[in-house]
N, CA, C and O atoms as a printed pandas DataFrame, in Angstrom:
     atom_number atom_name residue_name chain_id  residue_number  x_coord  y_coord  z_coord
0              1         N          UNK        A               1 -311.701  217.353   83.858
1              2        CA          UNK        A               1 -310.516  217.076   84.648
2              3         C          UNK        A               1 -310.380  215.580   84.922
3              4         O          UNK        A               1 -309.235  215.174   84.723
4              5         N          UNK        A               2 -311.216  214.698   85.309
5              6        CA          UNK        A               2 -311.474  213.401   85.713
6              7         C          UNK        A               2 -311.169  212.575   84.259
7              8         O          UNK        A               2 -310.810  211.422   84.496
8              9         N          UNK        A               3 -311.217  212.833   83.098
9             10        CA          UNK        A               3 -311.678  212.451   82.033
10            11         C          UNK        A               3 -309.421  212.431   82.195
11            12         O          UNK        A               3 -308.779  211.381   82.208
12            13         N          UNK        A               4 -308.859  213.677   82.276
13            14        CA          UNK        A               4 -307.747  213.808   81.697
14            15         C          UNK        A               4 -306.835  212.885   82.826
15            16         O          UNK        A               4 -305.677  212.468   82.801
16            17         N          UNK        A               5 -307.549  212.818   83.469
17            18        CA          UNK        A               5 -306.691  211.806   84.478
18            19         C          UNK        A               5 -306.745  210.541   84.297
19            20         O          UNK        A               5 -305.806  209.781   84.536
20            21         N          UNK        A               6 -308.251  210.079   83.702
21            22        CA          UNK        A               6 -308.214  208.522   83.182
22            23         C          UNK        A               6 -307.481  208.280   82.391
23            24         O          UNK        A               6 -306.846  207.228   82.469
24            25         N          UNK        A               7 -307.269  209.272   81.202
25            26        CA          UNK        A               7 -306.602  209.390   80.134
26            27         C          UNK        A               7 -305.102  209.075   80.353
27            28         O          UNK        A               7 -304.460  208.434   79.521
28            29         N          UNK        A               8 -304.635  209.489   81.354
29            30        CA          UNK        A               8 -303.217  209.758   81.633
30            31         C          UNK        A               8 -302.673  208.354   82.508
31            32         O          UNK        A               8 -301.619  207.737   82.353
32            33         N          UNK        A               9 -303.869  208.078   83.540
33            34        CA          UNK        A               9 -303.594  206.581   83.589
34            35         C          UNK        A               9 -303.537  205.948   82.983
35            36         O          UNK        A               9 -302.444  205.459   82.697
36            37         N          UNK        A              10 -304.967  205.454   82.259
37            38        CA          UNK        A              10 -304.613  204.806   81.163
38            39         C          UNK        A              10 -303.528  204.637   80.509
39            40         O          UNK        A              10 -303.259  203.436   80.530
40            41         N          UNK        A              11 -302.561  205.380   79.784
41            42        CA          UNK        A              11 -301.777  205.886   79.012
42            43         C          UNK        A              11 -300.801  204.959   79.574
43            44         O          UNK        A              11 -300.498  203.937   78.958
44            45         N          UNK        A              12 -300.210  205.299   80.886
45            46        CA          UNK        A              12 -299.715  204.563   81.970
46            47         C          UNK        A              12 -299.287  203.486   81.923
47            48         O          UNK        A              12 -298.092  203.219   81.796
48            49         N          UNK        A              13 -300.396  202.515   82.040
49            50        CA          UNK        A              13 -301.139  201.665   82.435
50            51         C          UNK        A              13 -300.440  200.777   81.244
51            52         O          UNK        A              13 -299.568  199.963   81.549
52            53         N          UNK        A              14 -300.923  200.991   79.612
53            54        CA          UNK        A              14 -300.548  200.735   78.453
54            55         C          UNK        A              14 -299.418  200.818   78.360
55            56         O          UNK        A              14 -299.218  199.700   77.884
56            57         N          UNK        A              15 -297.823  201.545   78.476
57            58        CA          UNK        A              15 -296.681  201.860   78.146
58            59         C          UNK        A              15 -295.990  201.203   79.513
59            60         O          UNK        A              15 -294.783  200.970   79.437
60            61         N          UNK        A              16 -296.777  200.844   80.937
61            62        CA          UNK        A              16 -296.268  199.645   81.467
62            63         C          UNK        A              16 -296.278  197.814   80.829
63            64         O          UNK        A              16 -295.653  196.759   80.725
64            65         N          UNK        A              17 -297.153  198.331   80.643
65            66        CA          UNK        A              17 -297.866  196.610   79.911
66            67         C          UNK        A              17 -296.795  195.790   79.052
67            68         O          UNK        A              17 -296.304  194.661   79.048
68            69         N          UNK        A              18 -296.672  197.387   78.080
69            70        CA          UNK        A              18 -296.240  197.469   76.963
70            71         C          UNK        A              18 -294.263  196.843   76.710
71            72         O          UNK        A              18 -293.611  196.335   75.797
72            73         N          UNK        A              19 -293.959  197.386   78.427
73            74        CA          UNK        A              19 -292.574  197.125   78.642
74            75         C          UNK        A              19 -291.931  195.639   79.148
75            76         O          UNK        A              19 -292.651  194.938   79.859
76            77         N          UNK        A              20 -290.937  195.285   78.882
77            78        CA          UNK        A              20 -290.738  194.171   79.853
78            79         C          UNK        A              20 -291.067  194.299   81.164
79            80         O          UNK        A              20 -291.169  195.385   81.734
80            81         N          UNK        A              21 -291.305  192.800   81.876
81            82        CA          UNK        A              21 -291.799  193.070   83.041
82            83         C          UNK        A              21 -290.252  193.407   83.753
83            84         O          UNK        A              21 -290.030  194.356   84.505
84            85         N          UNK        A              22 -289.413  192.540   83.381
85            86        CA          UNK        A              22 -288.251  193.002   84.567
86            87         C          UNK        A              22 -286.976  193.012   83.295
87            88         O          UNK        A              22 -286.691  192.017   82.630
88            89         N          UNK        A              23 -286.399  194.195   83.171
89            90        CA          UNK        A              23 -285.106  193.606   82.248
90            91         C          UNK        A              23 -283.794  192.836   82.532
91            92         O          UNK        A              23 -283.112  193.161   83.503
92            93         N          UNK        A              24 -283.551  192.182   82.002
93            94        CA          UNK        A              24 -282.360  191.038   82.438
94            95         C          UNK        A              24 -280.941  191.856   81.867
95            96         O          UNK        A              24 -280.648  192.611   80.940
96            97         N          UNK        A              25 -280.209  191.146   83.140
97            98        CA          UNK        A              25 -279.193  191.670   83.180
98            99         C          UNK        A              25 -278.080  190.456   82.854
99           100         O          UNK        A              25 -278.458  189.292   82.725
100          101         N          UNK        A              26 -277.039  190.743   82.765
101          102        CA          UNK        A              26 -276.106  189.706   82.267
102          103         C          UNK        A              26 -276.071  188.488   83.323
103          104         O          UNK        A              26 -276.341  187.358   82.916
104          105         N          UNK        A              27 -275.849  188.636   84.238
105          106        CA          UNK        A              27 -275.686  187.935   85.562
106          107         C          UNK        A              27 -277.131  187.212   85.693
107          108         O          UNK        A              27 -276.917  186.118   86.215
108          109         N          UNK        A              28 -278.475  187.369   85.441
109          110        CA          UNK        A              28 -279.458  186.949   85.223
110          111         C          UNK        A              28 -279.201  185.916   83.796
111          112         O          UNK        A              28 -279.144  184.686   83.794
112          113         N          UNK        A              29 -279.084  186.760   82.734
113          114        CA          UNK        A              29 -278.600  185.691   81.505
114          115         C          UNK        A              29 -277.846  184.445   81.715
115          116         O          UNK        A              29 -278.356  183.362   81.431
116          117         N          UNK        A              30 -276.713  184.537   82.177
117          118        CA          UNK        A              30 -275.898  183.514   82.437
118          119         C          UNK        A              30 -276.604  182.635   83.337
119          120         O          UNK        A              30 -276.612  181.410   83.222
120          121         N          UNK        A              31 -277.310  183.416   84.408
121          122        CA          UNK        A              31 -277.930  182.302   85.466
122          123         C          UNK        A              31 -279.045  181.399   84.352
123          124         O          UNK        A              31 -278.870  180.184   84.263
124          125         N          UNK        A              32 -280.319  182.150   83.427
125          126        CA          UNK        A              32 -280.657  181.715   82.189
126          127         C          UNK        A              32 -280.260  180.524   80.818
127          128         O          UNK        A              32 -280.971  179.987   79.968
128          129         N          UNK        A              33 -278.624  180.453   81.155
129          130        CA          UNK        A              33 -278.460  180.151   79.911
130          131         C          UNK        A              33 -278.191  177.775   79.381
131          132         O          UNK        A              33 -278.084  177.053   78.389
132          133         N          UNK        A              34 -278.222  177.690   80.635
133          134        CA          UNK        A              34 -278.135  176.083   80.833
134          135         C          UNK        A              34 -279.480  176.333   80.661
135          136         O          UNK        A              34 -279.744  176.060   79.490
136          137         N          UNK        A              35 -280.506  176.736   81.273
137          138        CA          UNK        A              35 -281.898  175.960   80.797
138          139         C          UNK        A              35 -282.149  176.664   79.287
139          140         O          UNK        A              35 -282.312  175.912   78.325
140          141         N          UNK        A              36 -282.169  177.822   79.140
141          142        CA          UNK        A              36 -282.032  177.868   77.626
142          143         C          UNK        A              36 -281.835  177.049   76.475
143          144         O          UNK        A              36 -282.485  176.754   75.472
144          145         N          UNK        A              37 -280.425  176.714   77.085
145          146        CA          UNK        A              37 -279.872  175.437   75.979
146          147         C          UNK        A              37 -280.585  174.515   76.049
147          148         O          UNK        A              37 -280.697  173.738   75.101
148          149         N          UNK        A              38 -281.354  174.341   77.371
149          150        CA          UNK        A              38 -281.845  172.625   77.388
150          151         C          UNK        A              38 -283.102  172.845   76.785
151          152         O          UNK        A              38 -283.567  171.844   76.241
152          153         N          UNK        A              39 -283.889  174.026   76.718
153          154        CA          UNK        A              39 -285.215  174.232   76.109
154          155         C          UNK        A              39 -285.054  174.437   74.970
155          156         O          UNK        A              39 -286.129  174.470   74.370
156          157         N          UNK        A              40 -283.833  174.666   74.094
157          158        CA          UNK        A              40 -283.632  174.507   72.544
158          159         C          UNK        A              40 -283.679  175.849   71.814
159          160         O          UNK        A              40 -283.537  176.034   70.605
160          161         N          UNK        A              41 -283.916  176.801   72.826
161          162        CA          UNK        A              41 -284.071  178.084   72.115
162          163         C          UNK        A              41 -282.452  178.850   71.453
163          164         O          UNK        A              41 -282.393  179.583   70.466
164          165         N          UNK        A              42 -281.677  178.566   72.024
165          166        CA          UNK        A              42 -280.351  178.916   71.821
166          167         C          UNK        A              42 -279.152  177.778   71.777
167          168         O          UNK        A              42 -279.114  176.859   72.595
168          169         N          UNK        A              43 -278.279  177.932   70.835
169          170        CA          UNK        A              43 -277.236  177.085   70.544
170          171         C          UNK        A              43 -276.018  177.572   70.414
171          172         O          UNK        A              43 -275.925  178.797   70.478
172          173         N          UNK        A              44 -275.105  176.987   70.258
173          174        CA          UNK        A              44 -273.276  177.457   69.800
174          175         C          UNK        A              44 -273.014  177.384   68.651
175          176         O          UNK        A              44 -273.094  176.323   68.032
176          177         N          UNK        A              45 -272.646  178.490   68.130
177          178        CA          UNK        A              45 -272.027  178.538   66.761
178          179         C          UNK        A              45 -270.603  178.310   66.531
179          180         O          UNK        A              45 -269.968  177.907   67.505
180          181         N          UNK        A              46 -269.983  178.489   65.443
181          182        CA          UNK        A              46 -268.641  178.254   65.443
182          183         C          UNK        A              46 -268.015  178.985   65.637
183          184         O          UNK        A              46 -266.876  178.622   65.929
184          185         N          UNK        A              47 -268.328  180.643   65.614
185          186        CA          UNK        A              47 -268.332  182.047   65.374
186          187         C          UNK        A              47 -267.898  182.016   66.785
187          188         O          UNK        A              47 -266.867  182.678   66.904
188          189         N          UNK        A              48 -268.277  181.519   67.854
189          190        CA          UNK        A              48 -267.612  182.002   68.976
190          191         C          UNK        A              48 -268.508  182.373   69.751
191          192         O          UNK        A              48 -268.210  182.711   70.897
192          193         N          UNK        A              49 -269.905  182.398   69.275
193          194        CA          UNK        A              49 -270.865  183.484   69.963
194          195         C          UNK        A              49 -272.215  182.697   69.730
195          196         O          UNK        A              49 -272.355  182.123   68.650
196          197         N          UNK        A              50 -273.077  182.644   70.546
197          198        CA          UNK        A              50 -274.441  182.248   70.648
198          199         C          UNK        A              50 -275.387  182.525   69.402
199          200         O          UNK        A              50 -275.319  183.387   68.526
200          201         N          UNK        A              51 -276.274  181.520   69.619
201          202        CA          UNK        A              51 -277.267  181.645   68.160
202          203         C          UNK        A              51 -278.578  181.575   68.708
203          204         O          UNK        A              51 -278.734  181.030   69.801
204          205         N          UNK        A              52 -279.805  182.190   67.915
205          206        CA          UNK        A              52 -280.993  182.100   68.483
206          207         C          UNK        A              52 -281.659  180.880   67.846
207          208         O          UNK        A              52 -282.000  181.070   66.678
208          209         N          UNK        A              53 -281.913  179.713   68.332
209          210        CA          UNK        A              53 -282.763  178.829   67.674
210          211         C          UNK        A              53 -284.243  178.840   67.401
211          212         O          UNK        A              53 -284.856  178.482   66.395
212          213         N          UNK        A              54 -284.621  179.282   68.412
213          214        CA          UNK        A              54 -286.302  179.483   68.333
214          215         C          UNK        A              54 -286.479  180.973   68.885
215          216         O          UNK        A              54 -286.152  181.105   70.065
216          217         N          UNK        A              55 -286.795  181.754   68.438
217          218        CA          UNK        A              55 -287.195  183.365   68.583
218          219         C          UNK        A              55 -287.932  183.408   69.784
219          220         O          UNK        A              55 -289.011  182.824   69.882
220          221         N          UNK        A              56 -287.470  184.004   70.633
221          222        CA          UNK        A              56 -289.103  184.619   71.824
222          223         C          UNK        A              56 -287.787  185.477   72.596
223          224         O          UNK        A              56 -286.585  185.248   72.732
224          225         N          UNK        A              57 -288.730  186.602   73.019
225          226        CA          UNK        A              57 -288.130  187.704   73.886
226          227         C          UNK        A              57 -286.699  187.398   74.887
227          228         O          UNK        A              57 -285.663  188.047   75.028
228          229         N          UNK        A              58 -287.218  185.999   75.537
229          230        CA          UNK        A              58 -286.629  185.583   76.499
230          231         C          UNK        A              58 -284.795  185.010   75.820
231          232         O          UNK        A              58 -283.677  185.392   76.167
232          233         N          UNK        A              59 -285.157  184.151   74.945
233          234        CA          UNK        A              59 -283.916  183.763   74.019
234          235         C          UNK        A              59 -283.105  185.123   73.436
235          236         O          UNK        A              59 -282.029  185.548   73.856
236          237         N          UNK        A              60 -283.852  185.632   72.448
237          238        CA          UNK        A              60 -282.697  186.788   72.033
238          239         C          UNK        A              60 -282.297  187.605   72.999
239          240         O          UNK        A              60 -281.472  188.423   72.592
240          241         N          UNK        A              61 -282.628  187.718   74.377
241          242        CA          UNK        A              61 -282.490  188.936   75.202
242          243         C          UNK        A              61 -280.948  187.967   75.957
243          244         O          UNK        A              61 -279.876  188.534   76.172
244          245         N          UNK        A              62 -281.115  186.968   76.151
245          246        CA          UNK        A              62 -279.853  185.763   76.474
246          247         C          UNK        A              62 -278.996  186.027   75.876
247          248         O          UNK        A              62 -278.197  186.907   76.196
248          249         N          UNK        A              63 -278.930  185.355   74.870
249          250        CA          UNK        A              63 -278.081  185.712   73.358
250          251         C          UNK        A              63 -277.712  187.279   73.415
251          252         O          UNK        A              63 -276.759  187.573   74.136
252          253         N          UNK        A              64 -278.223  188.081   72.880
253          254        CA          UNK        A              64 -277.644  189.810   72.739
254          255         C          UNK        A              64 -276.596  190.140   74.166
255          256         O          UNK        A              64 -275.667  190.937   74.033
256          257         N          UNK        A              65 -276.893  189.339   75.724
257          258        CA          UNK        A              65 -276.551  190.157   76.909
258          259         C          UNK        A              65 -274.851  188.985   76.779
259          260         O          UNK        A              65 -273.764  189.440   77.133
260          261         N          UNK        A              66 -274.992  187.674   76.278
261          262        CA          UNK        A              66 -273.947  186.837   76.313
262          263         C          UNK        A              66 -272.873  187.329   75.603
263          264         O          UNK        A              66 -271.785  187.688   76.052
264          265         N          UNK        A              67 -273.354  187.317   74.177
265          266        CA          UNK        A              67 -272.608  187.733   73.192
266          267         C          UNK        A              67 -271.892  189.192   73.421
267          268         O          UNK        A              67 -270.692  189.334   73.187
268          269         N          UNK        A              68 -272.735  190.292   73.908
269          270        CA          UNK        A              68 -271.774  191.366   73.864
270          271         C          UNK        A              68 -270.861  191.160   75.106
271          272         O          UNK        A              68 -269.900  191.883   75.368
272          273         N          UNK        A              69 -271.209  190.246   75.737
273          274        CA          UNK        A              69 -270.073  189.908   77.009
274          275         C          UNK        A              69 -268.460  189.285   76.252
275          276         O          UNK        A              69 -267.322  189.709   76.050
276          277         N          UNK        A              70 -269.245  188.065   76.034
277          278        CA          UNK        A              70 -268.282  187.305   74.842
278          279         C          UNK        A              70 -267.100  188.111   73.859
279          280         O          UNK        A              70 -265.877  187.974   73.897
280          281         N          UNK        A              71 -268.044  189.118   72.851
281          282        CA          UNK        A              71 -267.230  190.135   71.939
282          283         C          UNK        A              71 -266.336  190.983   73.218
283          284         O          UNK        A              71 -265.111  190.867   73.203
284          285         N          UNK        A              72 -266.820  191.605   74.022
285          286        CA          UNK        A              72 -265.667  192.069   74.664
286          287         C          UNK        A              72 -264.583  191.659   75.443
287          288         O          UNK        A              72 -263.595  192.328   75.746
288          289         N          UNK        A              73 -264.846  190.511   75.743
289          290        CA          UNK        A              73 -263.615  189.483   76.007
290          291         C          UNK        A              73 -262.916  188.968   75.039
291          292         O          UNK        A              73 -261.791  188.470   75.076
292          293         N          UNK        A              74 -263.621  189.109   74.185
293          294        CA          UNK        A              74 -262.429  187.824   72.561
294          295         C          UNK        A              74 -261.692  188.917   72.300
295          296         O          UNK        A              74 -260.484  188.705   72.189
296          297         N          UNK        A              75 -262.216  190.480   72.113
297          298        CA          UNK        A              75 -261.476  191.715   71.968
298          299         C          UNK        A              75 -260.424  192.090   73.224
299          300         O          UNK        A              75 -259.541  192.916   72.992
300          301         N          UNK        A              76 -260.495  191.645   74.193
301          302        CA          UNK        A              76 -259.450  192.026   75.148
302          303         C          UNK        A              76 -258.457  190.538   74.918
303          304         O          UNK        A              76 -257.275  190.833   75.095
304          305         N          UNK        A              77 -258.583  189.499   74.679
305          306        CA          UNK        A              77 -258.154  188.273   74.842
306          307         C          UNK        A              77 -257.165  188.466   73.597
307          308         O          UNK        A              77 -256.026  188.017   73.726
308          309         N          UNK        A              78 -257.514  189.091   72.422
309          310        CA          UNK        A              78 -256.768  189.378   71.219
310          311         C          UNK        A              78 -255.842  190.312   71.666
311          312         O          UNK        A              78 -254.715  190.023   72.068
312          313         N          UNK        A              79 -256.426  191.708   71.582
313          314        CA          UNK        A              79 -255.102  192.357   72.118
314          315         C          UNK        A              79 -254.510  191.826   73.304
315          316         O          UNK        A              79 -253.345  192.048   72.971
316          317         N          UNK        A              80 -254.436  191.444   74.116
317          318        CA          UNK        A              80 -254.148  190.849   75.475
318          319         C          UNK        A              80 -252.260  190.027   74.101
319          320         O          UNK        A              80 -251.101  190.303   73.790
320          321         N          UNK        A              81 -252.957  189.377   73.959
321          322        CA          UNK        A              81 -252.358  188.111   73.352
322          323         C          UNK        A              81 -251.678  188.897   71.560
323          324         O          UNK        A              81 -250.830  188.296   70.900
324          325         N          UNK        A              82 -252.290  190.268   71.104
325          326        CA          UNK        A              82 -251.662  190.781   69.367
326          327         C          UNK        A              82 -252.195  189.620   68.527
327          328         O          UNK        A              82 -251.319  189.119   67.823
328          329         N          UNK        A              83 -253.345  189.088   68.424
329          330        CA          UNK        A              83 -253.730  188.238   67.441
330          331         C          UNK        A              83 -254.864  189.005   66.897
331          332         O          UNK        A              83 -255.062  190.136   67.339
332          333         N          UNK        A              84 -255.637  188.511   65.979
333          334        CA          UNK        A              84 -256.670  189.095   65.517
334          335         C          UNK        A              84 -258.110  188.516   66.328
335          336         O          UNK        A              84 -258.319  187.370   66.726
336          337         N          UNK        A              85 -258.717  189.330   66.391
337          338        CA          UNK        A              85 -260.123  188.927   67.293
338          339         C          UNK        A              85 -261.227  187.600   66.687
339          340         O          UNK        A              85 -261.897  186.819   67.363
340          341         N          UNK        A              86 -261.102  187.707   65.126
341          342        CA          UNK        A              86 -261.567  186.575   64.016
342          343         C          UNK        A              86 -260.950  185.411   64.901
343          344         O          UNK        A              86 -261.674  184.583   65.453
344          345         N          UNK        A              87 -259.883  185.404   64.978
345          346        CA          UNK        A              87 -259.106  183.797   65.333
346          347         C          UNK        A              87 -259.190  183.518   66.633
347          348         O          UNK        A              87 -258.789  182.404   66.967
348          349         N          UNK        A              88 -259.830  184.624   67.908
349          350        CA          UNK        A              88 -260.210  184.339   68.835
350          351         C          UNK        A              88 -261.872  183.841   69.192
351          352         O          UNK        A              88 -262.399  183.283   70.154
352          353         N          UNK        A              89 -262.367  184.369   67.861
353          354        CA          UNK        A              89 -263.775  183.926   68.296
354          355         C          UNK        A              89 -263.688  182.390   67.466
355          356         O          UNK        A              89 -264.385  181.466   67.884
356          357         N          UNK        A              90 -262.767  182.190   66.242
357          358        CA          UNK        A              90 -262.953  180.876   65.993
358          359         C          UNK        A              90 -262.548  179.521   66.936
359          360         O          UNK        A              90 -262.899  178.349   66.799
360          361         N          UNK        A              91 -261.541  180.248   68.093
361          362        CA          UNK        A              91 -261.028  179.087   68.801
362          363         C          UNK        A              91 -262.031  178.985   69.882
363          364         O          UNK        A              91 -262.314  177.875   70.333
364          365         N          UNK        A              92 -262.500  179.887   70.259
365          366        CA          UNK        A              92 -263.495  179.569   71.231
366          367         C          UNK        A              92 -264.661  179.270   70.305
367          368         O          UNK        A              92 -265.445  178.727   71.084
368          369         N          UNK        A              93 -265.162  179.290   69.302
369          370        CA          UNK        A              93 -266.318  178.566   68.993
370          371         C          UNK        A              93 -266.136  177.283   68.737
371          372         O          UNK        A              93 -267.070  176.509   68.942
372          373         N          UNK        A              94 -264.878  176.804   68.232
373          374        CA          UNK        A              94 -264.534  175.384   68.361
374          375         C          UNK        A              94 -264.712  174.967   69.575
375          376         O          UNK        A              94 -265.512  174.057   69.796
376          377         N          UNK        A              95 -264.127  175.451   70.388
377          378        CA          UNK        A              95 -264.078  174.773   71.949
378          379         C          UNK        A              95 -265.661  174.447   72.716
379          380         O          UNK        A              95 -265.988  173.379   73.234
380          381         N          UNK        A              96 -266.701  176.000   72.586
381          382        CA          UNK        A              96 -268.055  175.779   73.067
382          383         C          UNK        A              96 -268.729  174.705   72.062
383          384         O          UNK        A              96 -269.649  174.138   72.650
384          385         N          UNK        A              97 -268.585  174.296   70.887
385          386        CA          UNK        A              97 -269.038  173.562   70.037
386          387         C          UNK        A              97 -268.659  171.807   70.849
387          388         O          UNK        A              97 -269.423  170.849   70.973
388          389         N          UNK        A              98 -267.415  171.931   71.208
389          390        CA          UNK        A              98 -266.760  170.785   71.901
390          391         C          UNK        A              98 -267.453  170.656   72.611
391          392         O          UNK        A              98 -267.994  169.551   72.638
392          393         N          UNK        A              99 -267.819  171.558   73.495
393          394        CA          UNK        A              99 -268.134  171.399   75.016
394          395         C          UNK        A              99 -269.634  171.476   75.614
395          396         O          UNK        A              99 -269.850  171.590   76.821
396          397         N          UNK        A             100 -270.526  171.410   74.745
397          398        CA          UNK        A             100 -272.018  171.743   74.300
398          399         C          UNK        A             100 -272.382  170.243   74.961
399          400         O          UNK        A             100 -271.420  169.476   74.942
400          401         N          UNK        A             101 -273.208  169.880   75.349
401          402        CA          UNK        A             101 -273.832  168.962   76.249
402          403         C          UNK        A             101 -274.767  168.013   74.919
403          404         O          UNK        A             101 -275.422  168.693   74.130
404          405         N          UNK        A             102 -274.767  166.863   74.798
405          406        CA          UNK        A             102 -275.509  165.745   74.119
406          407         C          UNK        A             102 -276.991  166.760   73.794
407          408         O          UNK        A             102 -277.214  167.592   74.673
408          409         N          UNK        A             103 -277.513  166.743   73.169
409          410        CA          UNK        A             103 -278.929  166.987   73.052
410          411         C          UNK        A             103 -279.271  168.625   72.367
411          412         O          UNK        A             103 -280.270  168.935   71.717
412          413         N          UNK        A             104 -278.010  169.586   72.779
413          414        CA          UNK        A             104 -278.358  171.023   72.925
414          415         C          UNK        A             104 -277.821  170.913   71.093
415          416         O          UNK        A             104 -277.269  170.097   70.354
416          417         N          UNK        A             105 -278.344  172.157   71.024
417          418        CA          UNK        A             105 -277.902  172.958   69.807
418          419         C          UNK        A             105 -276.951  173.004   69.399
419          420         O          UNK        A             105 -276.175  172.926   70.352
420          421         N          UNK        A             106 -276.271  173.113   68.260
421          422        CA          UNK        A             106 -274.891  174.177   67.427
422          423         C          UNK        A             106 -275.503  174.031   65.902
423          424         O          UNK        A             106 -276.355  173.364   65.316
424          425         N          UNK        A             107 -274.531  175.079   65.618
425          426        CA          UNK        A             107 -274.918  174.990   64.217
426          427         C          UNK        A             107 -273.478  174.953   63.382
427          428         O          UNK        A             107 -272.372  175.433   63.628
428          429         N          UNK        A             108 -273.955  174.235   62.384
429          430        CA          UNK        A             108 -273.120  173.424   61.629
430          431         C          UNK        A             108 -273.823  173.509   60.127
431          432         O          UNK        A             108 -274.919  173.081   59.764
432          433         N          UNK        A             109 -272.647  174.318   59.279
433          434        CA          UNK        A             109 -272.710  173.734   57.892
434          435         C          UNK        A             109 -274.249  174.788   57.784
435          436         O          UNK        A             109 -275.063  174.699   56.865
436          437         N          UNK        A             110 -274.340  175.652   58.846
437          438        CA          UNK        A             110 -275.489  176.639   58.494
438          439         C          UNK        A             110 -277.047  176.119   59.053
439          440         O          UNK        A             110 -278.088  176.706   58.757
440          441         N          UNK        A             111 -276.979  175.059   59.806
441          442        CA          UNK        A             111 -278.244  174.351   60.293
442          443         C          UNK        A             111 -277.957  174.364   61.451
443          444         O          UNK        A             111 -276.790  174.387   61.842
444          445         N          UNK        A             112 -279.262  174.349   62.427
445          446        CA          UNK        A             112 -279.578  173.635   63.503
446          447         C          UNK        A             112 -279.397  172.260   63.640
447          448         O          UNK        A             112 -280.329  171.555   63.254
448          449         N          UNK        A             113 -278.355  171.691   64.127
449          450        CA          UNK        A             113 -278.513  169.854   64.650
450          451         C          UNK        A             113 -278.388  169.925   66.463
451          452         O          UNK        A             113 -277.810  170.720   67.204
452          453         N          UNK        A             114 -278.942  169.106   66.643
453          454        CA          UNK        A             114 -278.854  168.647   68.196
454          455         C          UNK        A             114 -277.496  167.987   68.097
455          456         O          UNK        A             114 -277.319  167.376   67.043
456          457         N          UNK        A             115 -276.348  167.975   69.095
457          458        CA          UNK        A             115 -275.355  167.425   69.676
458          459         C          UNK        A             115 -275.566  165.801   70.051
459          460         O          UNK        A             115 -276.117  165.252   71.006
460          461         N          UNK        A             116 -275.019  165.392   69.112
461          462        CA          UNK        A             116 -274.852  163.738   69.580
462          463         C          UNK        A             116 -274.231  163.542   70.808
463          464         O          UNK        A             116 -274.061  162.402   71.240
């Protein structure tokens, strides 16, 4: 009996470990996403939508919670407006590309460059 209970803690124990410690929520992301940029892990694409520069849990989990924010606004902003959603994510990726701070990320021409 003692044996099936270690077991079951254990078990526990492992599939906590195993999980994020806290999952982030959009409102967390956004609070996330200026130091992000400034730590280089994430950049602006032209696409309209965030890019992962350097891989770790913390970056793509930014990126995935932004972006599906993003896609469902360029999709209401299109129909809102009868344009196609393509030409809404290109005008706003022009614009975040504009508006990207000296030093941070975008990608361009398919590369990572830092912002002059």
């Amino acid at each position: 009996m003692k044996l099936t209970k270690f077991r079951l803690l254990l078990a526990s124990l492992l599939l906590a470990l195993s999980l994020p410690a806290m999952a982030m929520n959009l409102q967390q992301a956004m609070a996330a996403l200026a130091q992000t940029k400034a730590q280089g892990l994430v950049g602006e694409q032209p696409n309209g939508y965030l890019g992962v520069v350097q891989s770790t849990e913390h970056s793509e989990a930014v990126v995935k919670l932004i972006n599906d924010a993003r896609r469902a606004e360029y999709t209401r902003m299109a129909r809102q407006n009868d344009i196609a959603v393509a030409d809404v994510e290109a005008i706003a990726g022009q614009k975040a590309i504009e508006k990207t701070a000296s030093g941070h990320f975008i990608l361009l021409d398919g590369n990572w460059i830092k912002k002059r």
